[in-house]
Backbone as a ProteinNet text record, in pm:
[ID]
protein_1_A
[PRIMARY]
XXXXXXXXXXXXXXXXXXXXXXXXXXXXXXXXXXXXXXXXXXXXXXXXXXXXXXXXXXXXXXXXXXXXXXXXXXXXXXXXXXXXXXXXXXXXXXXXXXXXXXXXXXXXXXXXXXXXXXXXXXXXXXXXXXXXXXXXXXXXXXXXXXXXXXXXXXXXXXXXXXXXXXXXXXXXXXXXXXXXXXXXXXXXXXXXXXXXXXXXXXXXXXXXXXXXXXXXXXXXXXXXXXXXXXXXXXXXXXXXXXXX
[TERTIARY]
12025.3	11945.1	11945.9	11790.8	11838.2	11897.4	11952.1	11980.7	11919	11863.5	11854.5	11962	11933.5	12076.6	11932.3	11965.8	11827.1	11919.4	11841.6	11899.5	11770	11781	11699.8	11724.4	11632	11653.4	11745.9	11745.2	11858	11813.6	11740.1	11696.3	11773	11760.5	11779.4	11931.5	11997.3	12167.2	12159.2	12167.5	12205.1	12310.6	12402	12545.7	12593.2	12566.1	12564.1	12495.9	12368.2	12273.3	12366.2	12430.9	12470.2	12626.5	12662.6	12797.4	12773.7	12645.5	12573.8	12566.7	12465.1	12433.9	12537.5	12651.2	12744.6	12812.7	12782.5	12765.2	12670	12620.6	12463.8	12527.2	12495.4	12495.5	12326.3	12340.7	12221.4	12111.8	12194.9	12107.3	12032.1	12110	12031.4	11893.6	11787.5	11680.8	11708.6	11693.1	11741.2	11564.3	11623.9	11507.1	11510.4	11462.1	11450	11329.4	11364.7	11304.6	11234.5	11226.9	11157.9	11266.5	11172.7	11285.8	11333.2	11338.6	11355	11411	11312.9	11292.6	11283.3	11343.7	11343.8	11451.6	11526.2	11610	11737.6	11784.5	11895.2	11834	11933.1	11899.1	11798.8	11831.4	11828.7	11719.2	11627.8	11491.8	11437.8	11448	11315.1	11429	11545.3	11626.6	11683.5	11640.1	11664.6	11558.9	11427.2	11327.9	11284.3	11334.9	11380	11441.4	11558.8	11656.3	11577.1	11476.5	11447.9	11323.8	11218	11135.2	11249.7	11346.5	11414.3	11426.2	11512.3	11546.5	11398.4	11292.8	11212.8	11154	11158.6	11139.5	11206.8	11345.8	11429.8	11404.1	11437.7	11378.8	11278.4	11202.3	11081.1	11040.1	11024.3	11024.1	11178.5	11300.7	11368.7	11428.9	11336.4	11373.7	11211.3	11226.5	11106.3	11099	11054.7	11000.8	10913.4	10914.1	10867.8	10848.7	10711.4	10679.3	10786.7	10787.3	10842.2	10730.8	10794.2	10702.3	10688.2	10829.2	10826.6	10788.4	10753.8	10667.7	10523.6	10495.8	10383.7	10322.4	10441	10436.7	10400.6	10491	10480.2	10377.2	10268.9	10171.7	10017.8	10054.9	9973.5	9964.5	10105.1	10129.8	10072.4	10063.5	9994.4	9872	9788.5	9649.4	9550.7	9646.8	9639.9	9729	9779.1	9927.5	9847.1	9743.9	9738.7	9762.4	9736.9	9717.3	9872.8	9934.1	10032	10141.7	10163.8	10296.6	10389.9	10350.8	10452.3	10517.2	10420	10444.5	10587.7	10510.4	10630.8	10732.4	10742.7	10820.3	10941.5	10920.4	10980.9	11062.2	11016.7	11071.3	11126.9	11180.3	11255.6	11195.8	11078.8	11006.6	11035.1	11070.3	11152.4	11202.1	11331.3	11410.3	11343.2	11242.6	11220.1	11103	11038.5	10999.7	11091.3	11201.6	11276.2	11350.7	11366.2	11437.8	11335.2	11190.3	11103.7	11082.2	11092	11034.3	11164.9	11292.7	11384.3	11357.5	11285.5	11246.8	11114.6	11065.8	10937.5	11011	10914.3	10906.7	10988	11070.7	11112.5	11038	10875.9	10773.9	10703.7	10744.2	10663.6	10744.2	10853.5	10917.1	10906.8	10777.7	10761.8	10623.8	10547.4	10423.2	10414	10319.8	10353.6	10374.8	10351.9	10369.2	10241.4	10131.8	10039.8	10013.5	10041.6	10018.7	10070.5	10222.1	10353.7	10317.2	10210.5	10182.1	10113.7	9999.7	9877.5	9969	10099.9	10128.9	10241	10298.6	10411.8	10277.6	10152.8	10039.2	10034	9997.4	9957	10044.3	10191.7	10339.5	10381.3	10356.1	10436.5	10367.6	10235.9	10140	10205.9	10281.5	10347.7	10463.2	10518.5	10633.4	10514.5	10409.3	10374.5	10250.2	10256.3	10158.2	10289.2	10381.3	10474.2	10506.9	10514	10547.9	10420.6	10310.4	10179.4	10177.2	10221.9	10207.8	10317.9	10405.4	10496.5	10450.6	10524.9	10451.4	10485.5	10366.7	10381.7	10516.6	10509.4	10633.6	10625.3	10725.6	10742.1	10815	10779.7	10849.8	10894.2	11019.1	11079.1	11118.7	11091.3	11186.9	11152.6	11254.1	11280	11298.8	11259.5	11263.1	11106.7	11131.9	11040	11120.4	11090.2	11147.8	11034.2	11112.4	10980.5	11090.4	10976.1	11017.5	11071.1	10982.4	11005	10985.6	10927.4	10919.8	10768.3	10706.7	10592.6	10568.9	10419.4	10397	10461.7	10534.1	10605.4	10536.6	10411.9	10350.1	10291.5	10316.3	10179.5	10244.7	10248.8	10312.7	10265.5	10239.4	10171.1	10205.2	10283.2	10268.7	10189.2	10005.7	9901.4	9803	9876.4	9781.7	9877.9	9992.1	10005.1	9901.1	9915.4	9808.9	9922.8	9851.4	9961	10047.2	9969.7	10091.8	10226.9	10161.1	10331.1	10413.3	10356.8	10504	10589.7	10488.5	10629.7	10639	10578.2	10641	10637.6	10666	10673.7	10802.2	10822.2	10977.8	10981.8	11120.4	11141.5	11082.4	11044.6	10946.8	11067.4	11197.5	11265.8	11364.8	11291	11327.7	11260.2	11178	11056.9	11057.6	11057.2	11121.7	11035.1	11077.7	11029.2	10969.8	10838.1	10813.9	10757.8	10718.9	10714.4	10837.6	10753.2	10898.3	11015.5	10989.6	11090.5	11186.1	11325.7	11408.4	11369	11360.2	11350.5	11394.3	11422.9	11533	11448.2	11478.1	11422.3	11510.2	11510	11537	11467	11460.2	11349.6	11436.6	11457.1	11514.2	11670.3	11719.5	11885.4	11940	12041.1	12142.8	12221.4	12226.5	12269.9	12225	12067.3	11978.5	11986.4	12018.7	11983.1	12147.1	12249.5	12413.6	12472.4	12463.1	12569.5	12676.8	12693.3	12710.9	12649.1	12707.3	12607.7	12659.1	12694.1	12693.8	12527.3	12551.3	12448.8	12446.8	12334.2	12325.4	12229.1	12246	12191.4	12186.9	12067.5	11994.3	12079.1	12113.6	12117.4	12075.7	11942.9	11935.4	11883.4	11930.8	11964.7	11813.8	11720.7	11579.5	11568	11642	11618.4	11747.2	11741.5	11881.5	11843.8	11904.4	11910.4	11966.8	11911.6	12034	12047.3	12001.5	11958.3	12101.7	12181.9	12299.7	12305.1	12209	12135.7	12197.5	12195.6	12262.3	12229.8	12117.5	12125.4	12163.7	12237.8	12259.6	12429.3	12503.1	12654.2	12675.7	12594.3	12643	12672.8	12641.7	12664.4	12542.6	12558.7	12418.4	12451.8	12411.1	12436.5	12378.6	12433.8	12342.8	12381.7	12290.6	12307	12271.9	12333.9	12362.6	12305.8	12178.7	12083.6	12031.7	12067.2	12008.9	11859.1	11847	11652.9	11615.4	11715.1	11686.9	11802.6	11870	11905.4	12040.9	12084.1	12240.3	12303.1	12389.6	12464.6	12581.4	12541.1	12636.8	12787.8	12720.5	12788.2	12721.2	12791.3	12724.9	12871.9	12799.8	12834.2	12821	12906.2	12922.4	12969	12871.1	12941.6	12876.6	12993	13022.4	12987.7	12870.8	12794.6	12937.8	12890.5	12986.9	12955.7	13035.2	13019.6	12961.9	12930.4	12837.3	12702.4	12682.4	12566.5	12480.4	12546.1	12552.8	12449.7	12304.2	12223.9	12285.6	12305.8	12275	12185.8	12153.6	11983.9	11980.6
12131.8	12018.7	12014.9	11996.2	12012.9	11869.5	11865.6	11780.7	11742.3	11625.9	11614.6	11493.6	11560.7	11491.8	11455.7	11335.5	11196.3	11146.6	11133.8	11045.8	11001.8	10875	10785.5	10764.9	10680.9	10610.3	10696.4	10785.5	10849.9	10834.7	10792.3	10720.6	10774.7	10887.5	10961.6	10997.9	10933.7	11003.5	11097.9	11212.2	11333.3	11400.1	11326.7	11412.3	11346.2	11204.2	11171.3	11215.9	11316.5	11384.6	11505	11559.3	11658.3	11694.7	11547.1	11549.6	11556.7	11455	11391.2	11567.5	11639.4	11767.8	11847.6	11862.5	11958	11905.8	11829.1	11786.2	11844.2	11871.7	11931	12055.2	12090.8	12169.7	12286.1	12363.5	12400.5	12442.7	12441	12492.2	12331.8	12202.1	12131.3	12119.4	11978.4	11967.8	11847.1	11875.2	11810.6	11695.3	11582.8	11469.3	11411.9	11385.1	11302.6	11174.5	11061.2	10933	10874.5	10941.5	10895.4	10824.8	10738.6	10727.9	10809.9	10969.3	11066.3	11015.7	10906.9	10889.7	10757.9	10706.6	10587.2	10519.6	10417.9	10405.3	10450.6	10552.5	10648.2	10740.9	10832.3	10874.9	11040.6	11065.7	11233.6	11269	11165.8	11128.2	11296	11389.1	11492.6	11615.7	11630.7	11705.9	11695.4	11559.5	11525.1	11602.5	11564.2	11641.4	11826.2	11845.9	12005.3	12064	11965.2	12007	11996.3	11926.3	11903.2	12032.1	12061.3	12140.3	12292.7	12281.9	12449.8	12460.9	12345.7	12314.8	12333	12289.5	12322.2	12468.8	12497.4	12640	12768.1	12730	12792	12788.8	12685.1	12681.4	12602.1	12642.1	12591.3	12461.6	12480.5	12352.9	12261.8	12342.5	12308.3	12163.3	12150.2	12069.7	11968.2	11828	11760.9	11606.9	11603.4	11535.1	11400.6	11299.1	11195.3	11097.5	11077	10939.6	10840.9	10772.6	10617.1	10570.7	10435.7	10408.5	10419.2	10424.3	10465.1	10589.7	10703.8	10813.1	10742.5	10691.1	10636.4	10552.7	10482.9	10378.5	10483.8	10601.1	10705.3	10763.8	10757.4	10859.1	10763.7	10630.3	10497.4	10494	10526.2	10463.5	10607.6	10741.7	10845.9	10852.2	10816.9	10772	10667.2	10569.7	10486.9	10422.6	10493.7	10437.8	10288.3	10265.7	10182.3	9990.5	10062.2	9889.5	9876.8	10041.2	10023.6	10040.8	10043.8	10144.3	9987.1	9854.1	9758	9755.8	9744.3	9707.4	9846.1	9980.3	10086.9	10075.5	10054.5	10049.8	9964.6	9841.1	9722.2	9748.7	9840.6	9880.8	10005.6	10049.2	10218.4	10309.1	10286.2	10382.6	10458.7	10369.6	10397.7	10563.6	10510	10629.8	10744.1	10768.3	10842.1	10932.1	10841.2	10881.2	10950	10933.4	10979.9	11082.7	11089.3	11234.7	11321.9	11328.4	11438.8	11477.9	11387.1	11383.3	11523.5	11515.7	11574.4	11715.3	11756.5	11917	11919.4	11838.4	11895.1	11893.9	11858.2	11916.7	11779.5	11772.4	11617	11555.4	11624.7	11492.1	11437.9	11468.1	11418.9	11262.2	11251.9	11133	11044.1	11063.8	10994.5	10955.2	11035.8	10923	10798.4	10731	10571.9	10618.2	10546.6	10541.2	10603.4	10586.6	10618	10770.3	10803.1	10965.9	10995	10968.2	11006.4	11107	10963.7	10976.5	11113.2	11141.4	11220.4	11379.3	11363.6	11537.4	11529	11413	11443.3	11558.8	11414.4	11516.6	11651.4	11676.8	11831	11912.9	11871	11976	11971.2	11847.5	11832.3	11858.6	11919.1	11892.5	11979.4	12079.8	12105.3	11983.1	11952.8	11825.6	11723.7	11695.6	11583.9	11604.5	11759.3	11758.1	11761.1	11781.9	11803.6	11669.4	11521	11458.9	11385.8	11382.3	11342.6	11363.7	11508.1	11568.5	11517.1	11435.2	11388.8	11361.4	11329.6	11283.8	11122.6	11043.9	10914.8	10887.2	10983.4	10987.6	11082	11098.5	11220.6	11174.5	11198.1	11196.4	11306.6	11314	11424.7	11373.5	11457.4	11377.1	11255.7	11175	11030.3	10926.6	10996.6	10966.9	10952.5	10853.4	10796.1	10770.3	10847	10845.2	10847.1	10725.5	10663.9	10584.9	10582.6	10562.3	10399.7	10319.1	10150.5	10090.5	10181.9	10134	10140.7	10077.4	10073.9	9901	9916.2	9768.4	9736.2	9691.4	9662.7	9549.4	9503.6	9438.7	9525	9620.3	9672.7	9785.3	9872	9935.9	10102.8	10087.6	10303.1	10281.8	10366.6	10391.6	10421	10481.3	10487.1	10410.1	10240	10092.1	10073.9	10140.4	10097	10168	10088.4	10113.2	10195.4	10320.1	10369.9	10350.2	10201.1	10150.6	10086.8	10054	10005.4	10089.2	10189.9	10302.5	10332.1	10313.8	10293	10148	10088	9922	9803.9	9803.4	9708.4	9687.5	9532.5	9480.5	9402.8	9367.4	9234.1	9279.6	9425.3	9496.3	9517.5	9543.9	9538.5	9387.6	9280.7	9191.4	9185.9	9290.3	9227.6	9338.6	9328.7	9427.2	9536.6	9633.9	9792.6	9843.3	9856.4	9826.5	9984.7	10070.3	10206	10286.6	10368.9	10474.4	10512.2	10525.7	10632.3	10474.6	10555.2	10482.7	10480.6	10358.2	10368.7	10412.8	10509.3	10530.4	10495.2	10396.8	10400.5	10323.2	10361.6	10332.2	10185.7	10231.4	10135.8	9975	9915.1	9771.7	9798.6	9786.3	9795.2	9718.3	9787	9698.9	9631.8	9597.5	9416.3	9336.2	9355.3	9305.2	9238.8	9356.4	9328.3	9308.2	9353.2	9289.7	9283.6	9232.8	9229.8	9323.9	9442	9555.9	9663.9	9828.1	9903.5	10041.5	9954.9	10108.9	10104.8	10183.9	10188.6	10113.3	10043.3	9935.9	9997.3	9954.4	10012.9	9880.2	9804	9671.2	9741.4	9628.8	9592.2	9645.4	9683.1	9727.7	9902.4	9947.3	10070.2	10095	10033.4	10096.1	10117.1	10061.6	10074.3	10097	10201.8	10239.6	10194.1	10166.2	10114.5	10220.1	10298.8	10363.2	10342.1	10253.1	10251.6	10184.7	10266.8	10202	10114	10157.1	10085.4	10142.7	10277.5	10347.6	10362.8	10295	10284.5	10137.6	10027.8	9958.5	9921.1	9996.5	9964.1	10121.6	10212.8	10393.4	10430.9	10354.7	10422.3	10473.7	10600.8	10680.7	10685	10709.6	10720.3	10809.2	10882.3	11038.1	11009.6	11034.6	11000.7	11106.3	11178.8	11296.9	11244.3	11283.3	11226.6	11322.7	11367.2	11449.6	11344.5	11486.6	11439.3	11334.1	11322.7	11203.7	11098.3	11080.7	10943.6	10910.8	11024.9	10999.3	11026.4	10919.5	10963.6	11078.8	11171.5	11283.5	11229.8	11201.9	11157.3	11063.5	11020.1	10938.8	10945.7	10957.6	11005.9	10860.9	10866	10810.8	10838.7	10843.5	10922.5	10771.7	10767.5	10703.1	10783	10770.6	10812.6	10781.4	10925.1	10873.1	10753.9	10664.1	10561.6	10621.1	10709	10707.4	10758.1	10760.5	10771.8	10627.8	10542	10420.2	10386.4	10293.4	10203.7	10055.8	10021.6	9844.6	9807.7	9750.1	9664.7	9499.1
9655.7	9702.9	9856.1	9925.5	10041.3	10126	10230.4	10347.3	10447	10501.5	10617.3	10737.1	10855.5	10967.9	11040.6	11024.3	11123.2	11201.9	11348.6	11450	11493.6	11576.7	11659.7	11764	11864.1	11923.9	12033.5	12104.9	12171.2	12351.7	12392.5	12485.7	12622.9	12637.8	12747.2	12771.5	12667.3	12669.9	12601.9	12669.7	12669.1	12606.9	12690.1	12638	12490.2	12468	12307.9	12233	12309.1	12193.5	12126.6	12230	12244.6	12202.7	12156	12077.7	11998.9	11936.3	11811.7	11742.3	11829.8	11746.9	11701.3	11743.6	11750.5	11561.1	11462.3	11339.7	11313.7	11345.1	11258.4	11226.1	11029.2	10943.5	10987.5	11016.3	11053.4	10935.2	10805	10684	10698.1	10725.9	10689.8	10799.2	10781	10862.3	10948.1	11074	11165	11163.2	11166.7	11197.2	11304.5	11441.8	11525.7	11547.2	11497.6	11464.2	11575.8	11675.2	11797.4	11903.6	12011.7	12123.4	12165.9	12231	12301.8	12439.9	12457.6	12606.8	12672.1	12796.3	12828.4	12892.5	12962	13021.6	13020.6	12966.8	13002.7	13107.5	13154.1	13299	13263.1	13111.8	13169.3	13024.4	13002.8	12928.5	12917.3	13040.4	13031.5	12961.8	13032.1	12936.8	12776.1	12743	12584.4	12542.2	12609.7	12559.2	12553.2	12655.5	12657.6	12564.6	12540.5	12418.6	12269.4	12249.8	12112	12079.7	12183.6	12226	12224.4	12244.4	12275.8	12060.6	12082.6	11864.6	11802.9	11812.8	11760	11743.9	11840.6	11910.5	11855.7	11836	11778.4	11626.8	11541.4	11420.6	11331.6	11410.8	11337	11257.1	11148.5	11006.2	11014.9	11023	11000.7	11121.5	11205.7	11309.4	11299.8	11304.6	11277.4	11366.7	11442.8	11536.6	11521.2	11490.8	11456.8	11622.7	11607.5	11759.9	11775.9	11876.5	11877.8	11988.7	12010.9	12128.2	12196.6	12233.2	12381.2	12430.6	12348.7	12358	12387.5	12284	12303.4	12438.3	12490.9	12634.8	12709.5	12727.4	12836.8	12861.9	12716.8	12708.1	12744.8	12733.7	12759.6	12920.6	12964	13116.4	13169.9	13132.6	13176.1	13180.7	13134.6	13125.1	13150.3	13195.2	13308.7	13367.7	13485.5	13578	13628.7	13628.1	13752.4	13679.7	13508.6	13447.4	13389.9	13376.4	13284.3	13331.2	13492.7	13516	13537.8	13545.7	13542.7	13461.1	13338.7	13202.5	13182.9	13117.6	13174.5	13213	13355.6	13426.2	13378	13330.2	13296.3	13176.8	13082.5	12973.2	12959	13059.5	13088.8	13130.5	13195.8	13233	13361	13390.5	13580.6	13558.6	13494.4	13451.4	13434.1	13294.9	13253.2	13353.6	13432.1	13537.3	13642.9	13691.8	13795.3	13731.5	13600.7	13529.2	13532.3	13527.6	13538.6	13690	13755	13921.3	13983	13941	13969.8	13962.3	13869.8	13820.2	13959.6	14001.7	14087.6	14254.4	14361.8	14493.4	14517.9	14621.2	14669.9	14724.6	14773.1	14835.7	14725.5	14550.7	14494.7	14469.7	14478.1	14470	14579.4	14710.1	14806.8	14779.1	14658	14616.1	14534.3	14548	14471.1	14315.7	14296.5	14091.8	14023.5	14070.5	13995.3	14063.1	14179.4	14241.3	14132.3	14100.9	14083.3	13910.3	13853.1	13721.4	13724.3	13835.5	13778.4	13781.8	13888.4	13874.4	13767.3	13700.5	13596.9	13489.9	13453.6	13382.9	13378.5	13483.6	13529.5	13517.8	13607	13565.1	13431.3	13347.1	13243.7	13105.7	13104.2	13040.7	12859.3	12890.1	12731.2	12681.9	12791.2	12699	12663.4	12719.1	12723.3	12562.2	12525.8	12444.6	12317.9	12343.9	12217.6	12221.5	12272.3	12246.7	12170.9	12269.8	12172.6	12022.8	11974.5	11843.7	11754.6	11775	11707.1	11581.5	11472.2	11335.8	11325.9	11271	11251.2	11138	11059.7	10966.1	10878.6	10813	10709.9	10586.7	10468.4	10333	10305.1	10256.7	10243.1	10109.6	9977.5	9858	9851.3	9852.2	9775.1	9920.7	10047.5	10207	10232.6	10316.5	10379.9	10583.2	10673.9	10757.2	10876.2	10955.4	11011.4	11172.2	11299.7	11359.4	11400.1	11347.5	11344.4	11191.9	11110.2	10981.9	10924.6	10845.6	10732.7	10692.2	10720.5	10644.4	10523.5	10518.6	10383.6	10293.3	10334.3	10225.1	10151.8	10120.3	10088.8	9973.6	9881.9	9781	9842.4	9897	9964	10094.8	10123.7	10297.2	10366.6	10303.1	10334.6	10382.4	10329.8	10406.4	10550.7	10569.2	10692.2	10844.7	10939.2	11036.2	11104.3	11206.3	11257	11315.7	11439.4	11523.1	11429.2	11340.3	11308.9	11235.3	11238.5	11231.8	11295.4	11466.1	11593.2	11658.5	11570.7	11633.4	11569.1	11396.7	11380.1	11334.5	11317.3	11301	11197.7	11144.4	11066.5	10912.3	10918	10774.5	10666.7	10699	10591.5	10532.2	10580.1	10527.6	10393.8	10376.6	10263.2	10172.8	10035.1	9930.9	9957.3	9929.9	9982.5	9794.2	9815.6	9684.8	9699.2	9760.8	9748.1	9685.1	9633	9576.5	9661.8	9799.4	9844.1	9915.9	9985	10034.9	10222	10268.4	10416	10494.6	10601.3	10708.3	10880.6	10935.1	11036.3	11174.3	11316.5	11394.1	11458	11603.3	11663.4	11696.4	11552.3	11565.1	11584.1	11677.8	11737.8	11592.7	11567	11464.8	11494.8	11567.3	11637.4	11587.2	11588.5	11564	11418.8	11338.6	11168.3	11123.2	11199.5	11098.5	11197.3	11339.1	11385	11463.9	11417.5	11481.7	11461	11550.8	11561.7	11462.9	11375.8	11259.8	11158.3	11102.8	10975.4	10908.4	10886	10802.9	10676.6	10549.7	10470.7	10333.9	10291.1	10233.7	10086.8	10039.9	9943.3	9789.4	9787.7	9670.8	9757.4	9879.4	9920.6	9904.2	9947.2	9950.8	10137.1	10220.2	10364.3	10426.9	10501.4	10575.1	10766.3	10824.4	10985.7	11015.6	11165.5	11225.4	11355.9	11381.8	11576.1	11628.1	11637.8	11694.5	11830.7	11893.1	12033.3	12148.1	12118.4	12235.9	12367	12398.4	12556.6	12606.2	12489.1	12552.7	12522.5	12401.8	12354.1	12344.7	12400.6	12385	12253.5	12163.6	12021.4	11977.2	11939.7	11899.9	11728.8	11659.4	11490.4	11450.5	11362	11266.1	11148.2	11036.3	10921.6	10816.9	10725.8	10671.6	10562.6	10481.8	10326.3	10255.1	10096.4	9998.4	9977.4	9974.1	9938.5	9819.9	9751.6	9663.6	9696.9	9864	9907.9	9935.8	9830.8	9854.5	9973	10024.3	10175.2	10176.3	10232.9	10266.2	10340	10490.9	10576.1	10694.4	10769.5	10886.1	10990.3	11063.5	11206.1	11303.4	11423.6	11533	11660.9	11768.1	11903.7	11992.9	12106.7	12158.4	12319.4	12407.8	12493.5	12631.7	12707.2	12838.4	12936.3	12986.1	13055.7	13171.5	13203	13310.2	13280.6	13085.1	13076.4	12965.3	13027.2	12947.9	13027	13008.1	13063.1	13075.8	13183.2	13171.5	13183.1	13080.3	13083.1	13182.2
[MASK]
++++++++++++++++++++++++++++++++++++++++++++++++++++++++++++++++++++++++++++++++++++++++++++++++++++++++++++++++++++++++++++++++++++++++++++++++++++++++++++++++++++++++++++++++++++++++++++++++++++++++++++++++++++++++++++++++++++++++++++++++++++

């Protein structure tokens, strides 16, 4: 039966990606739930790293949007309405981790120069992040970056945005076949602390430990029909911790 090792939400900590991976079974399929990128410091090298994993093996590595892919790719196509908004929500960062790879006078243009040459230099990360998948079923999985209209019995009535942004969806019985796994909503949020949270009648699993704001990143080890392998916890270096 196969495995997959899902993480989320990894938001520019690096070196917790990079503890996080060093668990990874490589027969199994590595899932990344979105959030790549965003107020942690080192946003463009998370993304390098997932682009080299993909690269390397193919199918076996699977890439799912969040929003904040999405913000980045909003605030690229128009810096001039969006780069506050951006900015305000981790964009800074993720901006000044790409600026680092270019010329040092490009970090002396305003925000919106700043935007049009990340475009131009960055134009393969920026198309591999575009191509992300809204979600993937795997088996008895449903793995998704913020979740699925949960009114609704098919994951096919949900609209796309709320695959990377809606909330509060697993309060409401998960009446599709498969079991939920999704990031996005910090688990603070839904119990209080930042382990895995996983509902009641086990139709929705949480993993967003909220690692750019308590450094706990979470990986969660699942047979294709649900059962938990293992789950994982790495604890990000304090100097790669965000204060929000």
């Amino acid at each position: 039966m196969k495995n997959y090792f899902i993480i989320s939400d990894i938001h520019g900590q690096y070196k917790a990606f990079e503890q996080l991976l060093s668990y990874w079974d490589e027969k199994d399929t590595l899932v990344l739930l979105g959030d790549l990128i965003d107020r942690g410091p080192r946003s463009y090298e998370v993304v390098q790293k997932v682009m080299d994993l993909k690269r390397k093996y193919g199918e076996q590595v699977v890439f799912c949007k969040g929003n904040h892919e999405a913000m980045l790719l909003d605030f690229l196509e128009n810096p001039g309405q969006k780069h506050a908004f951006y900015y305000k929500y981790g964009g800074r960062e993720t901006m000044a981790s790409f600026l680092k790879y270019l010329p040092v006078e490009v970090s002396e243009l305003d925000p919106i120069e700043q935007a049009q040459v990340v475009k131009e230099k960055f134009a393969e990360e920026l198309d591999f992040l575009n191509n992300g998948k809204l979600y993937e079923i795997a088996g008895n999985l449903l793995l998704t970056h913020a979740g699925f209209d949960s009114s609704f019995a098919t994951v096919d009535e949900t609209d796309d945005e709320n695959f990377l942004w809606i909330r509060q969806h697993y309060k409401n019985e998960n009446k599709t076949p498969y079991i939920n796994v999704f990031g996005h909503t910090p688990l603070q949020h839904i119990h209080d602390c930042n382990d895995v949270w996983i509902s009641e009648d086990q139709k929705y699993i949480g993993i967003d430990g909220g690692c750019y704001f308590t450094g706990q990143l979470n990986g969660i080890v699942l047979s294709e029909d649900g059962q938990i392998v293992h789950i994982y916890a790495v604890t990000s270096d304090k100097t790669e911790n965000y204060d929000i």
